[in-house]
FIMI-601675 format. One record per residue (C-alpha): residue number from 1; x, y, z. Coordinates in Angstrom, 1 decimal. Each point is the difference from the previous one (the first is absolute). Example, Ala and Ser with C-alpha at 12.3 -4.5 7.8 and 13.67 -1.06 7.14 Angstrom:
BEGIN
1|12.3|-4.5|7.8
2|1.4|3.4|-0.7
This chain:
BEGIN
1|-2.9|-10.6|-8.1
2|0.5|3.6|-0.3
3|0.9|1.1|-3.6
4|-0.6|3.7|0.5
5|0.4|2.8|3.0
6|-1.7|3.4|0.1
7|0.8|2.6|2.8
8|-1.5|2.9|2.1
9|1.7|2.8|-0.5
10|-0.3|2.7|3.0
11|2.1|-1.3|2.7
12|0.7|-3.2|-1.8
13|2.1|0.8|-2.2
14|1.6|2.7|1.8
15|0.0|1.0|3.6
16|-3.2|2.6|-0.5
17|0.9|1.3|3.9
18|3.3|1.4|-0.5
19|-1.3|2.9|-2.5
20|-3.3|0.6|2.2
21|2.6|0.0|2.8
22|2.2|2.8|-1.3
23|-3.7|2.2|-0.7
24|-1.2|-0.7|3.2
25|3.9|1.8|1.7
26|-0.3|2.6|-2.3
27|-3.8|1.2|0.1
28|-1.1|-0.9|3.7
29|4.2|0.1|1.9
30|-2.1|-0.7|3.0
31|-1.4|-3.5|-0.6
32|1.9|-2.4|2.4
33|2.3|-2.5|-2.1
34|-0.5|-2.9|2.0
35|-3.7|-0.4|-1.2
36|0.9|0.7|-4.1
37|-0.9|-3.7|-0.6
38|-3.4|0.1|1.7
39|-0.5|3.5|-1.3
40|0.5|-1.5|-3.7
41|-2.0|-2.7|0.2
42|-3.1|1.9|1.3
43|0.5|1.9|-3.2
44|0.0|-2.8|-2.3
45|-2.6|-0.7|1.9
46|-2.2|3.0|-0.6
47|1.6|0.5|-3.7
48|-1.7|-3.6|-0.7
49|-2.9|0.9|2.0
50|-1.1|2.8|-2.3
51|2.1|-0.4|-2.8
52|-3.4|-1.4|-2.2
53|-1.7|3.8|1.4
54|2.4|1.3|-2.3
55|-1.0|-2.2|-3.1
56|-3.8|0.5|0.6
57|0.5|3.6|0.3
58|-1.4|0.0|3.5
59|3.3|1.8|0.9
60|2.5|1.8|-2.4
61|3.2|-1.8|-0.3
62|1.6|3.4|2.3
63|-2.6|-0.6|2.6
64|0.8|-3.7|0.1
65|3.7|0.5|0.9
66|-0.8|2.7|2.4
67|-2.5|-2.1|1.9
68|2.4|-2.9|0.2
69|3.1|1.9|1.7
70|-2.6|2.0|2.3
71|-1.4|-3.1|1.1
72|3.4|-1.8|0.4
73|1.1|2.7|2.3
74|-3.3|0.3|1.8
75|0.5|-3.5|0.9
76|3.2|1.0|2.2
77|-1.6|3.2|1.2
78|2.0|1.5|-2.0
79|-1.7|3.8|-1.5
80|1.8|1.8|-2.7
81|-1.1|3.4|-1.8
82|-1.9|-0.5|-3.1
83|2.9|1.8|-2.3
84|2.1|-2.6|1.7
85|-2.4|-3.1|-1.3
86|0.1|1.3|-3.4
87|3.3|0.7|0.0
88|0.4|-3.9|0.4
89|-0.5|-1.5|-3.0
90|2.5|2.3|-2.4
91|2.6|-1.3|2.6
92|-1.4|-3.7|-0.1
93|0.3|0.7|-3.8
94|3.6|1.1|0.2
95|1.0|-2.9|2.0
96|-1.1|-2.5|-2.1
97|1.9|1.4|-2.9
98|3.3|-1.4|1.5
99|-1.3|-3.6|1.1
100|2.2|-2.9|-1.1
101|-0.4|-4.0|-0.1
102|1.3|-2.1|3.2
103|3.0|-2.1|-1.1
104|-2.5|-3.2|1.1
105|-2.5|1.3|-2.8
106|3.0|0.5|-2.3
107|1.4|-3.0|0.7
108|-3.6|-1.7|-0.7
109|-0.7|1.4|-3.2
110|2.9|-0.6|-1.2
111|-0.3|-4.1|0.6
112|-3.2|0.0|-0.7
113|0.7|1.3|-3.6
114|2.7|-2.3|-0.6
115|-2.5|-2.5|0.7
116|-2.0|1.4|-2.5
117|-2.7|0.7|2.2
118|-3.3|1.4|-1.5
119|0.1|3.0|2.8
120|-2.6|3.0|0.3
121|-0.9|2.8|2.2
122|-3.9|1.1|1.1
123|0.2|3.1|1.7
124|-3.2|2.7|1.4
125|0.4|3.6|-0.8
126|0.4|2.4|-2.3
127|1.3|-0.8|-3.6
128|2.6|3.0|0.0
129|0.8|-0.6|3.9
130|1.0|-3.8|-0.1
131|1.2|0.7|-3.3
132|3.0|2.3|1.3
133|0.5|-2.7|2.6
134|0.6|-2.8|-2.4
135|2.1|2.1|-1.5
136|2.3|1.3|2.7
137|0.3|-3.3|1.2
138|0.9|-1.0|-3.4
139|-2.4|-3.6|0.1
140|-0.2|0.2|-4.2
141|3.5|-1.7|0.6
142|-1.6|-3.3|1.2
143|-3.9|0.5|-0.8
144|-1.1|1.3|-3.2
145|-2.5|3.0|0.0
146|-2.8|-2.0|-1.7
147|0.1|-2.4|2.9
148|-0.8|2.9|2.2
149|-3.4|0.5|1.1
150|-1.1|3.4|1.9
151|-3.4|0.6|1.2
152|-0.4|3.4|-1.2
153|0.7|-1.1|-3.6
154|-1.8|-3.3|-0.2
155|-3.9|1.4|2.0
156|0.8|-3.2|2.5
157|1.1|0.7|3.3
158|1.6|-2.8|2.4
159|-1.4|-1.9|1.8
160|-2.8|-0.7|-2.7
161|0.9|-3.4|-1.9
162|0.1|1.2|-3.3
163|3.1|1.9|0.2
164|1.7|-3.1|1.0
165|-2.1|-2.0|-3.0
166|1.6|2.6|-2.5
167|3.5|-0.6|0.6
168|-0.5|-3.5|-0.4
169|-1.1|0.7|-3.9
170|3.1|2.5|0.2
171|2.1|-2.6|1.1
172|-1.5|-2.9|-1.4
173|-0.4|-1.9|3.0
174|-2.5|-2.1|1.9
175|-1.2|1.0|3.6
176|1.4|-3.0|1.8
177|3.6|1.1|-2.0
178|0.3|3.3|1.5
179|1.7|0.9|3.7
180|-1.1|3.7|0.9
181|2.4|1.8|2.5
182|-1.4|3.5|1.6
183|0.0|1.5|3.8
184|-3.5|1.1|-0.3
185|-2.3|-3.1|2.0
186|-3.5|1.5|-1.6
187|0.9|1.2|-3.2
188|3.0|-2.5|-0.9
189|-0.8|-3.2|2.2
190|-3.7|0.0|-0.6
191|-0.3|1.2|-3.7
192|2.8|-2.7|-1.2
193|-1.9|-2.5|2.2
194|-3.2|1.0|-1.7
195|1.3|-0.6|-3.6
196|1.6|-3.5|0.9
197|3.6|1.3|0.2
198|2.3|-1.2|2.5
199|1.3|2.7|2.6
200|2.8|0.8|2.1
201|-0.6|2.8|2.7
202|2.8|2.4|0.0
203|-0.8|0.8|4.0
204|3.4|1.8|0.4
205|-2.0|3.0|1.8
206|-0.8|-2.5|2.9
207|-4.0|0.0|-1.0
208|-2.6|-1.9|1.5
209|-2.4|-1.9|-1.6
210|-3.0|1.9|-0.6
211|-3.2|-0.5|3.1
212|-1.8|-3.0|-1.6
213|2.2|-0.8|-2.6
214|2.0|-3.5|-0.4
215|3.8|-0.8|-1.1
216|-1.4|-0.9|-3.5
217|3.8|0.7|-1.5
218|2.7|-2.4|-0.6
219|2.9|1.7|1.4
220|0.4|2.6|2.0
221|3.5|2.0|-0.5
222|0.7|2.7|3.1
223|3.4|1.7|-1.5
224|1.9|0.7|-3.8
225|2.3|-3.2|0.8
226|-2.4|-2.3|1.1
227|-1.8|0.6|-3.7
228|3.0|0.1|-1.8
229|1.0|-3.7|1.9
230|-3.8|-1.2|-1.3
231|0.4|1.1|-3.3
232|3.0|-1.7|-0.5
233|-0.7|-3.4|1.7
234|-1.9|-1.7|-3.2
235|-2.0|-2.2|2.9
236|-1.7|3.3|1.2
237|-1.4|0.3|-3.9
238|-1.4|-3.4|0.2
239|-4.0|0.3|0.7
């Protein structure tokens, strides 16, 4: 039985493609709309490609977020100016400073906690970045700050296991007792798998599995309502 749920934060939480969306109209007014969604998820692709460059110091966290928009939009063919790839990110930045919960996530948290839940959040990134997230979205409403991990702040970066491990001494929870939820299939999917968790694939991007991986999670969600339907059926939180 699951006693306790943690959750992904970028594009789990919140819809992660409408802020890059509005950065993307703004910076390059040329980049066809129809392929946004494919543009965005080669870019969480390259941002989770490289982001550990940027923790070894291979890269400088600047170079890291360059690469990853340059290489989104090389994928399409797509060529923009240098000043117009560093221009990207203040306007990524300023995006993300007006994102808001989905009423499903709302709705969610709000159940969950008058369950009494035991409910986290493990998030990659920066400790400042995620941390004016969490705060815009206002999640210290439902989950309290000590139950939040972030990478940056705790030396362990998804998918290693040990993040995982530490929030079940935060939490005071057993493996087998904990259901993580994230969007991400290597760094959520694999790393809660690897500690023992259970898992639920937030594939609301339309993801494929990765080449010569298996469907090693218990539930795969594909939009906002669908999770908010499975966290509020009690039988989905039965392992």
């Amino acid at each position: 039985m699951i006693q306790g749920i943690v959750f992904d934060l970028d594009d789990t939480l919140y819809e992660q493609q409408a802020p890059f969306a509005e950065a993307v109209h703004t910076i390059f007014p040329a980049f066809p709309t129809e392929k946004m969604n494919a543009l965005f998820i080669r870019f969480r692709h390259y941002s989770d490609l490289h982001y550990m460059k940027s923790i070894t110091g291979e890269w400088s966290l600047e170079k890291m977020r360059y690469e990853r928009i340059r290489l989104a939009l090389a994928d399409f063919d797509f060529v923009s100016a240098d000043s117009n790839l560093e221009k990207f990110q203040a306007a990524y930045d300023q995006a993300l400073q007006l994102i808001s919960l989905p009423s499903e996530i709302v709705a969610s948290l709000d159940f969950l906690t008058q369950q009494k839940t035991p409910l986290g959040i493990i998030t990659n990134g920066p400790v400042d970045r995620q941390n004016d997230k969490l705060n815009a979205l206002q999640l210290t409403r439902w989950i309290d700050s000590e139950n939040t991990l972030i990478s940056d702040g705790v030396q362990i970066q998804k998918p290693d296991p040990e993040i995982f491990h530490l929030m079940e001494k935060q939490l005071n929870l057993s493996a087998e007792s904990l259901l993580y939820i994230g969007d991400s299939f290597d760094n959520d999917v694999i790393g809660a798998k690897a500690a023992g968790w259970s898992v639920w694939w937030f594939n609301h991007q339309g993801r494929k599995i990765p080449k010569g991986q298996q469907a090693i999670f218990e539930k795969e969600c594909t939009s906002f309502k669908d999770l908010n339907n499975a966290l509020m059926n009690k039988k989905s939180l039965q392992r």
